[in-house]
LUMVEX-232620 format. One record per residue (C-alpha): y, x, z. Coordinates in steps of 0.5 Angstrom, whole numbers, padded with zeros to 4 digits, always signed. Layout:
BEGIN
YXZ
...
end
This chain:
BEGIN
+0062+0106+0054
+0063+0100+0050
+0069+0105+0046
+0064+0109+0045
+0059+0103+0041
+0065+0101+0037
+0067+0108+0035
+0060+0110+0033
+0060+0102+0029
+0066+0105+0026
+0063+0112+0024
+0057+0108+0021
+0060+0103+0017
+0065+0108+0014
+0058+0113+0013
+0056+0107+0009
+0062+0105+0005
+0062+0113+0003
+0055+0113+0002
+0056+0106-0004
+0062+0110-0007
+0056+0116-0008
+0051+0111-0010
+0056+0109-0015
+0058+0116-0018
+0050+0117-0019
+0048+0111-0022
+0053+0112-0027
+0052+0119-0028
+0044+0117-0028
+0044+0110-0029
+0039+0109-0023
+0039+0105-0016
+0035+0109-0012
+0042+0109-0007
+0041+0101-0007
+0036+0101-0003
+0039+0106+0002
+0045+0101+0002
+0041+0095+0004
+0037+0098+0009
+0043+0101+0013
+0046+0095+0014
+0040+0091+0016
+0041+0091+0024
+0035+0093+0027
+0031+0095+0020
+0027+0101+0020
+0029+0106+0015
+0022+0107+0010
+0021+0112+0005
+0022+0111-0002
+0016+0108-0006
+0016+0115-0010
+0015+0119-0003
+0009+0122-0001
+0005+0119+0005
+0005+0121+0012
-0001+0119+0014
-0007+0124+0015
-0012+0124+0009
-0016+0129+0005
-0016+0131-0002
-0020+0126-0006
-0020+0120-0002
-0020+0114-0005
-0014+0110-0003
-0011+0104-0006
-0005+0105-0010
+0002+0102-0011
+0003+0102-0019
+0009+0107-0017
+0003+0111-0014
+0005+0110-0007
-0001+0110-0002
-0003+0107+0003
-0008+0106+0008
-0014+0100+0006
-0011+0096+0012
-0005+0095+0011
-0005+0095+0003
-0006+0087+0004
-0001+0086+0009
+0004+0090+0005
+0002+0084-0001
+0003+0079+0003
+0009+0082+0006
+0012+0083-0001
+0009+0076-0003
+0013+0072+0002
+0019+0075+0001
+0019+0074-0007
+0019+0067-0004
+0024+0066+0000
+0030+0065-0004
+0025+0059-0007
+0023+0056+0000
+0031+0055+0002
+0031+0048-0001
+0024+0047-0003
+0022+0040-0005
+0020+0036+0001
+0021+0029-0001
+0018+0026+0005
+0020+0029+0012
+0026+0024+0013
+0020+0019+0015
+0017+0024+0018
+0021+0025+0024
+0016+0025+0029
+0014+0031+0034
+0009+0035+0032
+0004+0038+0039
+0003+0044+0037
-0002+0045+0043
-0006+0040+0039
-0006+0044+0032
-0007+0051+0036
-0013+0048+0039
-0016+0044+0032
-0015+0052+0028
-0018+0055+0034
-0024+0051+0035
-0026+0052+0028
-0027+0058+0024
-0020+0058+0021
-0020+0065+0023
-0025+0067+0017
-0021+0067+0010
-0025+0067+0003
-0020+0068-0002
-0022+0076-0002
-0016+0079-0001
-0017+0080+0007
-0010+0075+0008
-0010+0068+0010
-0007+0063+0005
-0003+0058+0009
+0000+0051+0004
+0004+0047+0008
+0005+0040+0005
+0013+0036+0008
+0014+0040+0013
+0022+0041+0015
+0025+0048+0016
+0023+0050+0023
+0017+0047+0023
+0016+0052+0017
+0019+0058+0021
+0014+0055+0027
+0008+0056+0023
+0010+0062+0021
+0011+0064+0029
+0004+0062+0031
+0000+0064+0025
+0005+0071+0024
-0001+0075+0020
-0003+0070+0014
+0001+0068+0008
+0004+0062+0010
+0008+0057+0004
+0012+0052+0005
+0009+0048-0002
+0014+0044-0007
+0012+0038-0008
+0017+0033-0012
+0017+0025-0009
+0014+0019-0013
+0019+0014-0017
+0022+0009-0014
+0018+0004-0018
+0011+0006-0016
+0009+0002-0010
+0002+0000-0007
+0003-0007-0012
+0003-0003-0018
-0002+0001-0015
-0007-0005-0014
-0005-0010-0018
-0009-0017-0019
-0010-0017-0026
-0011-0011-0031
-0014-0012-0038
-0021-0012-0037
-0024-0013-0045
-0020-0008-0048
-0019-0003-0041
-0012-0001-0044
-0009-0001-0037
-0007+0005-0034
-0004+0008-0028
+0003+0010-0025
+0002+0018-0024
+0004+0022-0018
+0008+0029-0018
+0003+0034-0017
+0005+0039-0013
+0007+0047-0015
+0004+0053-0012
-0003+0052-0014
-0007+0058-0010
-0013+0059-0007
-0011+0057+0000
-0016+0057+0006
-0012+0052+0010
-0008+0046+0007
-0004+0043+0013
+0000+0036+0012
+0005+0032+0015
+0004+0024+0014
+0010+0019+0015
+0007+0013+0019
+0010+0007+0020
+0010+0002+0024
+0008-0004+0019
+0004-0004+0013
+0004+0004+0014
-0005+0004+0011
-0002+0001+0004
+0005+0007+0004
+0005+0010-0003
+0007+0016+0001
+0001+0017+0006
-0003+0017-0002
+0001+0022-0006
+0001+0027+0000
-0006+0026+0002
-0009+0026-0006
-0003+0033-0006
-0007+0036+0000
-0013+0035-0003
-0012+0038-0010
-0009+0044-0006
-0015+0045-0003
-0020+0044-0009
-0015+0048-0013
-0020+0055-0014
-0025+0049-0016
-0024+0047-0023
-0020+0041-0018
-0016+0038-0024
-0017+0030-0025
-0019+0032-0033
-0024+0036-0031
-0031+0033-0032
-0035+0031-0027
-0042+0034-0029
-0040+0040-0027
-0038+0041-0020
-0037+0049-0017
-0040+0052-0012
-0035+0056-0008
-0032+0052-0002
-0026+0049-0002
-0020+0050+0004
-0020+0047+0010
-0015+0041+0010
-0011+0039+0016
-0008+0032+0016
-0002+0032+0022
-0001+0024+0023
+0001+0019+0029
-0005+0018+0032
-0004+0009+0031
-0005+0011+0022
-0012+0015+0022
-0013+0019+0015
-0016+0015+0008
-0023+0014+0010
-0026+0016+0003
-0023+0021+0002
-0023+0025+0009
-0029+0022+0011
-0030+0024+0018
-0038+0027+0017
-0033+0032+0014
-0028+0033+0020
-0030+0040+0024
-0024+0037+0030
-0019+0033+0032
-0015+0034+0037
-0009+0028+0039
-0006+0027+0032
-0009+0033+0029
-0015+0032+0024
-0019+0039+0021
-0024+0038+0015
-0027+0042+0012
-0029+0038+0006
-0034+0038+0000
-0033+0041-0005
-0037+0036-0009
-0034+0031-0006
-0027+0033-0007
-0028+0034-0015
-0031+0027-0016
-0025+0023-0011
-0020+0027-0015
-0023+0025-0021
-0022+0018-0020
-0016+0013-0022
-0010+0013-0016
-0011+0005-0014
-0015-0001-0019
-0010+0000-0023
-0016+0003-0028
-0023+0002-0028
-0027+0006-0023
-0033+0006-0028
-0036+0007-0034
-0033-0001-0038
-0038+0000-0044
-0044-0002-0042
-0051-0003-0046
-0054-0010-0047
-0060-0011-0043
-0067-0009-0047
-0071-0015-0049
-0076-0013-0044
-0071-0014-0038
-0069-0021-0041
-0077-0024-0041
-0078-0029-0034
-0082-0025-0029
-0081-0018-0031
-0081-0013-0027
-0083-0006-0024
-0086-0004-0017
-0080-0001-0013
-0079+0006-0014
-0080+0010-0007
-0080+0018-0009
-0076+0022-0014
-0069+0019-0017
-0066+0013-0014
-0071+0015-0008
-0064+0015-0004
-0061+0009-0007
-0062+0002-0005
-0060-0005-0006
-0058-0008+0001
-0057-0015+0004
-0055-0017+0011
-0058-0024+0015
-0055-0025+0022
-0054-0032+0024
-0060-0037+0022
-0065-0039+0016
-0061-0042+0012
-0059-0036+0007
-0067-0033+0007
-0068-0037+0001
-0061-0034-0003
-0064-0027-0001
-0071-0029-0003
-0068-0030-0010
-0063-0024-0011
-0070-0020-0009
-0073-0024-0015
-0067-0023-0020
-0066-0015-0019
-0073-0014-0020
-0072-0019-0026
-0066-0014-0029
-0071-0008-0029
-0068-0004-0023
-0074-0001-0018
-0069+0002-0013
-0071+0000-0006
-0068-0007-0003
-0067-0007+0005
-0065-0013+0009
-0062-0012+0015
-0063-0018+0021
-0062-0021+0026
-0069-0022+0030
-0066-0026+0036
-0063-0031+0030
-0068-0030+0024
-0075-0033+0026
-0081-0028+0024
-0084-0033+0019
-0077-0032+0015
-0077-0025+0016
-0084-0025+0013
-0082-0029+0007
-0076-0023+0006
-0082-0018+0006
-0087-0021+0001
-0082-0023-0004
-0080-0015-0004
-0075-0014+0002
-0075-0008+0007
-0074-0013+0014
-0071-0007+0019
-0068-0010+0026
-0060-0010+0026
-0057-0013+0032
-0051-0018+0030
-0044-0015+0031
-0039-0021+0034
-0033-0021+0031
-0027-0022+0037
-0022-0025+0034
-0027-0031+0031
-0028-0038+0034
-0035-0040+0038
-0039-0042+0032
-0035-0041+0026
-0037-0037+0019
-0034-0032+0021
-0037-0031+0028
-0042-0025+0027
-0039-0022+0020
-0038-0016+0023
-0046-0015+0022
-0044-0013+0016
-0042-0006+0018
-0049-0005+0020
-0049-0002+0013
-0047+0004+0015
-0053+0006+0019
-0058+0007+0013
-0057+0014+0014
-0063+0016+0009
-0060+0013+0003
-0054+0017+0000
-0051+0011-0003
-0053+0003-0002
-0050-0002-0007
-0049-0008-0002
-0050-0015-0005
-0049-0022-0001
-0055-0026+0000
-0051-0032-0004
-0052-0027-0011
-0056-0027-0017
-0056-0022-0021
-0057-0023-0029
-0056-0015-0032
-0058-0009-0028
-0053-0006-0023
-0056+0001-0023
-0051+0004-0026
-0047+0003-0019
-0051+0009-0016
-0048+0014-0021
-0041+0012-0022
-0038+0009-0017
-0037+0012-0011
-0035+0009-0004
-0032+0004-0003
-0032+0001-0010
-0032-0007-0011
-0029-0012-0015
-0022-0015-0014
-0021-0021-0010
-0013-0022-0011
-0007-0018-0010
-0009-0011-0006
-0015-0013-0004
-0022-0013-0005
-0029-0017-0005
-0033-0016+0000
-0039-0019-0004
-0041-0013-0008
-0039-0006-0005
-0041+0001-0006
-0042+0005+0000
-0044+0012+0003
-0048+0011+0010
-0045+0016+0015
-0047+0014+0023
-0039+0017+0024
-0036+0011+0019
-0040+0006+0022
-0037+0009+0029
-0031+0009+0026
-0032+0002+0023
-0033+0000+0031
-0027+0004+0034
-0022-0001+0031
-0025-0008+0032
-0021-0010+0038
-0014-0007+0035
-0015-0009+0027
-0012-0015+0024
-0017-0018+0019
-0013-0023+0014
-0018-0028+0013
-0021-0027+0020
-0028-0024+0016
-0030-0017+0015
-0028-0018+0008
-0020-0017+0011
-0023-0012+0016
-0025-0007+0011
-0019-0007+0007
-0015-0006+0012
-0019+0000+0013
-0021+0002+0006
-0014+0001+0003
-0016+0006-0003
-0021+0003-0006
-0024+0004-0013
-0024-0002-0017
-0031-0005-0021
-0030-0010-0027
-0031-0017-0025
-0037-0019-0028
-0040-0013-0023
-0038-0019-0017
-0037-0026-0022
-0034-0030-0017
-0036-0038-0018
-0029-0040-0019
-0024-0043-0023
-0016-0042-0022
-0015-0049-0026
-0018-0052-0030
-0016-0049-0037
-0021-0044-0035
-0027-0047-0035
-0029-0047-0042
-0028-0040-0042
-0032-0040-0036
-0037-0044-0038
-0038-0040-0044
-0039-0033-0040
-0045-0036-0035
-0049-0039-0040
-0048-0033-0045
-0055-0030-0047
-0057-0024-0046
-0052-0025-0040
-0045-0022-0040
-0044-0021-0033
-0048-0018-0028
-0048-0021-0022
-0046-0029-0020
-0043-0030-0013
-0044-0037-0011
-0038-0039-0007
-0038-0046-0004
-0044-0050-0002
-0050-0046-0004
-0054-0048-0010
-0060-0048-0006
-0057-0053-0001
-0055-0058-0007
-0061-0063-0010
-0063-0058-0017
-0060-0064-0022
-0053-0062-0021
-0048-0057-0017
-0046-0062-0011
-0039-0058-0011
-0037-0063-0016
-0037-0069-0011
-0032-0066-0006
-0025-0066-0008
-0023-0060-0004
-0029-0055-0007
-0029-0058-0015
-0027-0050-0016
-0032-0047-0015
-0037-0053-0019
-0040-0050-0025
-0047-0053-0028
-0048-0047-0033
-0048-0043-0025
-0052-0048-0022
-0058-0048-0028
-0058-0040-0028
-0060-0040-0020
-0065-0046-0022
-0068-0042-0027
-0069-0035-0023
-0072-0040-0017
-0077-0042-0021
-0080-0036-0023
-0080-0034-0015
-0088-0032-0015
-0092-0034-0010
-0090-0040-0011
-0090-0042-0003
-0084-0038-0003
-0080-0042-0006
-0084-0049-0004
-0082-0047+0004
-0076-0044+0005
-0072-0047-0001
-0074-0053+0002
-0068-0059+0002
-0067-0060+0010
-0067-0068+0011
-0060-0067+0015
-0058-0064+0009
-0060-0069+0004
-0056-0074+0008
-0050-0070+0007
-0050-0070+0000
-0052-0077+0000
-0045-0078+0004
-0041-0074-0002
-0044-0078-0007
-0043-0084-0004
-0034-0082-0003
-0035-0079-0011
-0037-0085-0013
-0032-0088-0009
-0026-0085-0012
-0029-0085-0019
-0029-0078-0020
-0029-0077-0026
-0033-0071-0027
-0038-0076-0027
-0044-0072-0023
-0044-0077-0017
-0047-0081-0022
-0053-0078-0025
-0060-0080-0023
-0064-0075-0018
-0070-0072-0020
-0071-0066-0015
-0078-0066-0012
-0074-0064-0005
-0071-0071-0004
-0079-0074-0003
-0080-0068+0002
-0079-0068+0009
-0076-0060+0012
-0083-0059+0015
-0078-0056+0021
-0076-0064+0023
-0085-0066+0024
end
């Protein structure tokens, strides 16, 4: 039998050399390759003999019908036309696809459950596809070869593209990205920029392979090129260009993007949010994202290299700079989903700061709404009254206690802060620290600036005082998950939060200016920024001692050696100023009241000044502050 096999093999194989030597003669007499084809198929094992293209169709149709053609006139049956396409299409690209650019599958060398993507694309509508040609478009992002031939396997009938994408240079890494300095005055500064990746169509399906390393893997160049690449893959069919302009945004929907990760290094929160998370199944997570939302990620820059809004901002109107001008807060219409928030969760003694940042945005003309969230165990009725009188929303939040903080400490109930997210009717909120005063409007946030934007507070990360965010219920979820897990680097949410938000948008910073001098060289220049008139800079955080916590004559941060870089009078007078006009007037007489324990705090630190002959001097300046003769009504 097996003699037989060889012999008809033989037969065969001296069939086909006879059959090349026709194909010769005939394309030298006719100058055609007609043969060529037959050659080809007759020594594909197991390959199925087809018709030329120019053959007649075996199907049964009558005259007339209309069928879809072939530019060589062939016909086939509508059902097979797009099959036939995508068949075609796939072996164009083949040859391409041998050693396509995949720059990072040598560190992405862990296993793939593949359970676990059939189950996230079966549980979705993925099945369905867009693109209008009745064929699937599947984009795949650093996947290695079997992985690319294992989702051709499992998804046999769509279009499946392994898509080329070129490395980032060496000398981009996540400091360049987020550098501490940029040039604020002239905005010069620019960005280092990622290859884009090739093959732009309109996929249904963007499916990504993400390294993830055991340390530092959330700030891992890496992880951002290949994130942002799948993101324009899928917005490619909508204007999805970083150049484009934001004004305009298409209607028609984006792909579906599915971001393949170990479990431990979880997707760019602002960019995949999860509020656009259709499954997720072990370390498969399935989006379908927002066209809009997409447009206006990819439309910002890749790190804080660059300001993430607008730098040329008009001077405030005369009207906003008179004392005591302000209008009612606005409640419909535009802003109506926009508000200033604030967050008091443990004791009184930041009321007095919330008071003032109410009366110093309204002062700024902006009539956005103003939410406080606090603590009713820990901030008294009479406090929460106050809040409401002088233009805050009091909504009840419970305080959230940071784990890994000691009893008592500043940072014990921080992580209150994620609260924020929870203030689901409003689409955007621009938190404020309860020991900020705002000196120009801030407004401009709502509509530039997308979660999470803030000013930078050195190196890589940023401050936490000033930030914009987009409430979802699923981010706060999130927030929550990792409480126990995630490392903050100063013990607060400041260092949470930019564990999580690793790719945030930088603010210029006089957005968040922070009462702060690096040396003493730089007071003069800082003096003269915060005492500039109109103001220069939009808000003042007050870091150190509070101002309401100092006598009014002066800063009491001069009298303690350890906290004279964050002294500054110019700071000092401007808080006092916008104290003054607090209306009604009972407002600032009972709850910016100096508590007799705290005079005799400050009196302490005059007298070690005026020990160590400070040479500022300010320990030596006569008291005229009113509080100092009135009790705390609290202590009778």
């Amino acid at each position: 039998m097996s003699g037989g096999v060889r012999k008809k093999g033989g037969i065969n194989k001296l069939l086909v050399i006879l059959v090349f030597f026709a194909c010769g003669i005939v394309a030298l007499l006719a100058r055609g390759n007609g043969c060529c084809v037959v050659v080809q198929v007759a020594l594909l094992p197991g390959a199925t003999p087809a018709p030329p293209l120019d053959a007649p169709s075996t199907s049964n149709h009558h005259a007339g019908d209309d069928l879809p053609t072939t530019s060589t006139g062939s016909a086939l049956p509508p059902a097979q036309y797009p099959q036939e396409e995508s068949e075609a299409l796939a072996a164009s690209e083949e040859e391409d696809e041998e050693h396509p650019a995949r720059p990072y599958t040598e560190d992405t060398n862990w296993d793939i459950y593949w359970d676990s993507v059939a189950r996230s694309l079966s549980s979705s509508s993925s099945s369905r596809n867009d693109n209008g040609s009745g064929v699937i478009r599947v984009g795949l992002l650093n996947f290695n070869s079997s992985e690319v031939a294992r989702w051709r396997s499992m998804l046999h009938a769509a279009d499946v593209r392994a898509v080329s994408l070129a490395p980032a240079a060496d000398n981009i890494t996540w400091e360049s990205l987020y550098p501490n300095w940029i040039d604020e005055n002239g905005n010069k500064s620019s960005c280092p920029s990622f290859p884009d990746p090739d093959r732009l169509h309109d996929y249904d399906l963007v499916a990504v392979k993400l390294p993830c390393r055991r340390q530092g893997w959330s700030r891992d160049v890496r992880r951002l090129h290949l994130q942002l690449s799948a993101a324009k893959l899928a917005l490619h069919g909508n204007s999805s260009s970083s150049s484009s302009s934001s004004s305009s945004v298409p209607n028609k929907a984006a792909g579906m993007v599915l971001i393949l990760s170990e479990s431990m290094c979880l997707p760019l929160p602002n960019l995949f949010p999860c509020k656009h998370l259709l499954s997720r199944h072990a370390h498969a997570w399935l989006y379908r994202p927002d066209v809009g939302y997409l447009h206006h990620r990819l439309s910002l820059p890749i790190g804080s290299c660059q300001f993430a809004v607008a730098t040329s901002l008009p001077l405030p109107s005369p009207r906003q700079q008179q004392p005591g001008v302000a209008r009612p807060p606005r409640r419909s219409g535009i802003g109506s989903r926009q508000a200033y928030a604030t967050v008091l969760h443990s004791a009184d003694a930041y009321v007095c700061g919330a008071i003032a940042l109410a009366k110093s945005i309204r002062m700024s003309g902006s009539t956005r709404d103003l939410v406080a969230l606090v603590d009713e165990q820990n901030v008294g009725a009479e406090h929460r009254a106050a809040l409401v009188t002088a233009g805050w929303e009091v909504r009840p939040s419970p305080r959230i206690r940071n784990p890994r903080a000691a009893k008592d400490t500043y940072n014990e109930w921080n992580y209150s802060k994620f609260r924020l997210w929870q203030l689901t009717d409003y689409d955007k909120v621009v938190f404020l620290d309860a020991d900020l005063l705002v000196l120009r409007s801030m407004d401009f946030l709502f509509e530039e600036a997308f979660e999470l934007s803030a000013t930078v507070n050195s190196g890589v990360r940023f401050n936490s005082g000033v930030m914009v965010l987009e409430p979802c219920n699923c981010t706060f979820e999130l927030l929550m998950s990792g409480i126990n897990d995630i490392a903050s680097y100063n013990g607060g949410d400041q260092g949470y939060l930019n564990e999580v938000f690793t790719w945030w948008h930088r603010l210029p910073r006089r957005a968040n200016f922070l009462k702060y001098v690096w040396n003493e060289r730089d007071r003069e220049t800082q003096a003269r920024v915060l005492s500039a008139d109109p103001a220069e800079v939009h808000a003042v955080h007050y870091l150190g001692m509070k101002p309401w916590l100092c006598y009014r004559d002066y800063d009491c941060n001069w009298d303690v050696e350890a906290l004279r870089r964050f002294a500054s009078d110019e700071a000092h007078a401007r808080w006092w100023a916008v104290h003054d006009r607090i209306e009604p007037a009972e407002l600032r007489d009972r709850f910016c009241a100096l508590p007799e324990s705290h005079m005799a705090l400050l009196e302490k630190f005059r007298r070690e000044a005026a020990a160590a002959n400070a040479s500022d001097g300010h320990w030596n300046r006569t008291i005229t502050d009113p509080r100092r003769l009135i009790k705390d009504q609290n202590q009778h």
